[in-house]
C-alpha positions as CSV (number, residue, x, y, z in Angstrom):
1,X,-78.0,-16.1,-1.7
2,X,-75.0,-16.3,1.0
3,X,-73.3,-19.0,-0.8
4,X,-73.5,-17.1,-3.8
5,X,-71.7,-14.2,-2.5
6,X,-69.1,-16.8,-0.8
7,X,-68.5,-18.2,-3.8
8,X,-67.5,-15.2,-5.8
9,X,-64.9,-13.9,-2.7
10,X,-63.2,-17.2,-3.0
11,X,-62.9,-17.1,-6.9
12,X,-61.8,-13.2,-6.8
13,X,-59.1,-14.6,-4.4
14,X,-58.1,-17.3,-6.5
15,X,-57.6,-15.0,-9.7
16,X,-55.4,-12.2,-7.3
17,X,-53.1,-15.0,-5.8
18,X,-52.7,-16.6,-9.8
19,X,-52.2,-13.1,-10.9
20,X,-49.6,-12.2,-8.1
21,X,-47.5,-15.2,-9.5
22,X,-47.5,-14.7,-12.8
23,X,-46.5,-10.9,-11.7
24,X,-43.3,-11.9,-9.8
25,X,-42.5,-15.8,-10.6
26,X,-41.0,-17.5,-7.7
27,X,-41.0,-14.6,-5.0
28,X,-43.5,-13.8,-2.3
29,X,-47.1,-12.4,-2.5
30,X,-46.0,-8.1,-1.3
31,X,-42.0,-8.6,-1.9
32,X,-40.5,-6.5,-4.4
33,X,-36.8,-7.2,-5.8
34,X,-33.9,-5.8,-4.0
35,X,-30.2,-4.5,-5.1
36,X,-28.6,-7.9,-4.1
37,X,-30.9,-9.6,-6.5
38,X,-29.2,-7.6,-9.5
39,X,-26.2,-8.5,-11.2
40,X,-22.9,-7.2,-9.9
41,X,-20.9,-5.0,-12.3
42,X,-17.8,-5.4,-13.4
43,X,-15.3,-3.4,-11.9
44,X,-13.7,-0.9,-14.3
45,X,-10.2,-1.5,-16.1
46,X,-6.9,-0.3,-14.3
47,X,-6.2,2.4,-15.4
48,X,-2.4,2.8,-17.0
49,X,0.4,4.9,-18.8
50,X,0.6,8.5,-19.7
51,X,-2.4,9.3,-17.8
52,X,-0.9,7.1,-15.1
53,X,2.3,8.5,-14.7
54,X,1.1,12.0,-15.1
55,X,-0.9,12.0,-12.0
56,X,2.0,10.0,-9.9
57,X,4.4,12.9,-10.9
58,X,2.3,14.8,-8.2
59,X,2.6,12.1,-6.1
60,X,3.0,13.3,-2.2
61,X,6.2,12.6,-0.2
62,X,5.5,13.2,3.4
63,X,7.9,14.2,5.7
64,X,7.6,12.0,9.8
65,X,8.2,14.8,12.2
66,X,7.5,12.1,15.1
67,X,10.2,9.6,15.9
68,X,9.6,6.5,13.3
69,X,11.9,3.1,14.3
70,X,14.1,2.7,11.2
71,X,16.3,0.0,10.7
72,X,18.9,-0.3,8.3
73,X,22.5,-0.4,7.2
74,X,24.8,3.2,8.0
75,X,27.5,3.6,5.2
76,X,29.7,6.4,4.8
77,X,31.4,6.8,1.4
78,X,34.5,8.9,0.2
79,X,32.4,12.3,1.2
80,X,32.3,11.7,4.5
81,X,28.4,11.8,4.5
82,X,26.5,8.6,6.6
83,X,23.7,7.5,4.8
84,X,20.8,5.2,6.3
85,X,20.0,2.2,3.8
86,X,16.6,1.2,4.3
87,X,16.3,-0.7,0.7
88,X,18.0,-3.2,-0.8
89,X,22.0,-3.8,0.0
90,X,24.2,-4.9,-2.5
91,X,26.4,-7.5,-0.1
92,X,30.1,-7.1,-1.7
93,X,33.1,-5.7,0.4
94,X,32.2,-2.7,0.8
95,X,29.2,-3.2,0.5
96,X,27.0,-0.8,-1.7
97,X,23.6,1.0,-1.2
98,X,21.5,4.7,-1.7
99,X,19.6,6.1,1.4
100,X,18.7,9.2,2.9
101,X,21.9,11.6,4.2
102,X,21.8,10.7,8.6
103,X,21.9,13.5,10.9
104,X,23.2,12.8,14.9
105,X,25.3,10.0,13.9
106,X,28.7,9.0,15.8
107,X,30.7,6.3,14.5
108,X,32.3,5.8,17.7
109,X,29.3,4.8,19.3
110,X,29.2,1.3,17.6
111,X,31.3,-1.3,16.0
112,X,31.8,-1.2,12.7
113,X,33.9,-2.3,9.9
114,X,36.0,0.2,7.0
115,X,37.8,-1.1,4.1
116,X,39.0,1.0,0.8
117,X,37.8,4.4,1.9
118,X,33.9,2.9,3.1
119,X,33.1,2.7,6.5
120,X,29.8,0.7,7.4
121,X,27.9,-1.2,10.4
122,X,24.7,-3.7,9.4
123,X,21.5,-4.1,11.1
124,X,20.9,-0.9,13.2
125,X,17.9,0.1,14.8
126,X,16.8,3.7,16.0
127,X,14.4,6.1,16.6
128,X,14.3,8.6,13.8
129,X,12.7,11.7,12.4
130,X,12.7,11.9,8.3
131,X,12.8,15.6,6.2
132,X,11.5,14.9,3.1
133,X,12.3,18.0,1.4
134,X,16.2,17.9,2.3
135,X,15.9,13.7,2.3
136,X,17.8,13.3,5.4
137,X,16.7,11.3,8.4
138,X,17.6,12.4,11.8
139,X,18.8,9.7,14.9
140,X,16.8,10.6,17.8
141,X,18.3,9.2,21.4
142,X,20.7,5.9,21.7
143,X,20.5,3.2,19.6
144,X,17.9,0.6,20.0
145,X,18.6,-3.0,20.9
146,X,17.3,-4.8,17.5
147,X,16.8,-8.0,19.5
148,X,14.6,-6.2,21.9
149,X,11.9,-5.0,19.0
150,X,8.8,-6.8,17.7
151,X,7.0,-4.9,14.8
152,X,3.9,-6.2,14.1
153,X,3.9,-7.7,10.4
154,X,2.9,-6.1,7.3
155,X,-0.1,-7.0,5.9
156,X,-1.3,-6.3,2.4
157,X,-4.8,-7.3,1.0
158,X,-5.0,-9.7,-1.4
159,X,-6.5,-8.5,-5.4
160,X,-7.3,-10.3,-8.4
161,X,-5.0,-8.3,-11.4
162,X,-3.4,-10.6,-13.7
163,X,0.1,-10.6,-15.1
164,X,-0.5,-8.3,-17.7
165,X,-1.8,-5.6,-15.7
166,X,0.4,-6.0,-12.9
167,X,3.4,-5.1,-15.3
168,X,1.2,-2.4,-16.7
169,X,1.1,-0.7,-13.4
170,X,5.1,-1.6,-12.5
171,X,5.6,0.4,-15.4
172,X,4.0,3.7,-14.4
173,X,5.6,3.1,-11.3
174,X,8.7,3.1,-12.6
175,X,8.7,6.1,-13.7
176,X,9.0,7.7,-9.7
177,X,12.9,8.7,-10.2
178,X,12.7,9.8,-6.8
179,X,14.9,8.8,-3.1
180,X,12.0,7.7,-1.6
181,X,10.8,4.8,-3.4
182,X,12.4,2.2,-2.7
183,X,11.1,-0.5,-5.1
184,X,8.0,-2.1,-6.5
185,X,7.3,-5.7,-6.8
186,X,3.7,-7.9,-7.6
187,X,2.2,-10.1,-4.7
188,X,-1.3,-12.0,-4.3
189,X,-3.0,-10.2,-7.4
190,X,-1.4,-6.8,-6.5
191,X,1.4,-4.4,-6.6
192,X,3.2,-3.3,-3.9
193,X,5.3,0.0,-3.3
194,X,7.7,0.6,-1.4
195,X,8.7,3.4,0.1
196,X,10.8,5.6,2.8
197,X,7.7,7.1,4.9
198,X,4.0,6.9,4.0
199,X,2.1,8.9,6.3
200,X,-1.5,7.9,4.4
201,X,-0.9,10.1,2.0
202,X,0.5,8.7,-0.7
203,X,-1.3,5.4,0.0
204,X,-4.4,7.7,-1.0
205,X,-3.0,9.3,-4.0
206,X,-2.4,6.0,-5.6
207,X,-6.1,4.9,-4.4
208,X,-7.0,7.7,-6.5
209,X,-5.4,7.2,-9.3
210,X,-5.7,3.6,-9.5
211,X,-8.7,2.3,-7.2
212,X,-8.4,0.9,-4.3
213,X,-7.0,-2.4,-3.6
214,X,-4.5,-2.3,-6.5
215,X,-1.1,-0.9,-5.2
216,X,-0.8,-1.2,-1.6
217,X,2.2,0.6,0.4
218,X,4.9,0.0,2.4
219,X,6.5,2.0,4.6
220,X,10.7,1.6,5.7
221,X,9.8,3.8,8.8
222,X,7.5,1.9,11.1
C-alpha cells in the first residue's frame, strides 16, 4: 500500500513541474515577468512650431546678481556707450559686434585700439554682475588676468535627433528676437543654445517644452 501512495506523489509532481512550463516557457518554477522584460517604448516625437514658439515667447531671462567671469570684446561706438561682446565678432577694422550696455568701465585702465570713431580692446576678462531687465552687465573689481583662468569645459550630453528635426527645432529657436541669445547651432544629435546667463531656469523651460536631452544651454557668464 506504501508504494502505492509514493507512486501517486511522484506522478502529481511530475504533472505540476510539466504544467509550470508550459505556464511560463523558459523562466523559473515561482518567477513572474518583470518591467525590464517588456518592450521599451518609443520616445514621443519633438515637439515643433507654433506650439513651439508659443511657449518660448515666455521663455525666462534670468538676471546673475553674484559676480559671473565674463569674457569678451569691449567696443564703444559713435554713442559713447561700451558694450561687452560675449558672441560672435565680426573681425574687420573696427571690428563689429551686439552685447549688453557695460557699467564701471574706464578705458584708461587698459590698452586699447580706436579707429573711425570706434574704440575697442579684445579678450577681456572680469568679474561681472548682469541686469537682465535693463540688459547691462556691471564690471565688478579690476580686471582679471585671462592667462591666469581655467574654466572647466562645457559639456553637453549627447542625443539621437536627426537632421530634420534638428532644423525643426533651430527654427522655433529662431524665433527668440531677444539680447540674450546669442546663437543656436546642432552638435552630437542635439541643439545647443546659447545664451548670456542661464541660471537653470531657462535650461528648464526648454526641458519643458521639448523633453529633456534635446536643447542643451550654454551660458557666456561662467
Amino acid at each position: 500500500m506504501r508504494s502505492i501512495v509514493l507512486a501517486g506523489c511522484v506522478a502529481a509532481a511530475v504533472v505540476f513541474a510539466v504544467a509550470g512550463c508550459a505556464a511560463n516557457p523558459g523562466a523559473s518554477p515561482g518567477t513572474e515577468p518583470t518591467a525590464s522584460d517588456s518592450p521599451t517604448a518609443p520616445a514621443p516625437p519633438v515637439v515643433t512650431g507654433e506650439e513651439a514658439q508659443a511657449r518660448l515667447a515666455a521663455l525666462p531671462m534670468p538676471s546673475a546678481v553674484e559676480p559671473r567671469i565674463a569674457i569678451g570684446t569691449v567696443l564703444e561706438g559713435a554713442d559713447g556707450t561700451p558694450m561687452l561682446c560675449l558672441g560672435a565678432v565680426a573681425e574687420s577694422a573696427p571690428p563689429q559686434c551686439a552685447g549688453p550696455a557695460l557699467a564701471g568701465w574706464d578705458w584708461a585702465a587698459v590698452e586699447h585700439q580706436e579707429t573711425s570713431g570706434v574704440r575697442w580692446v579684445q579678450g577681456v576678462a572680469m568679474q561681472a554682475t548682469y541686469d537682465a531687465e535693463s540688459q547691462t552687465v556691471t564690471q565688478v573689481g579690476e580686471l582679471l588676468d585671462l592667462a591666469a583662468i581655467t574654466l572647466p569645459a562645457i559639456e553637453h550630453p549627447t542625443g539621437d535627433l536627426d537632421e530634420a528635426t534638428i532644423a525643426a527645432v533651430q527654427e522655433d529657436l529662431m524665433t527668440l528676437d531677444r539680447q540674450d541669445v546669442l546663437g543656436h547651432f546642432g552638435l552630437d544629435g542635439i541643439v545647443v543654445l546659447q545664451v548670456l546667463y542661464d541660471d537653470g531656469s531657462m535650461q528648464a523651460a526648454v526641458d519643458a517644452i521639448y523633453g529633456e536631452g534635446v536643447v542643451s544651454l550654454e551660458s557666456a557668464l561662467r
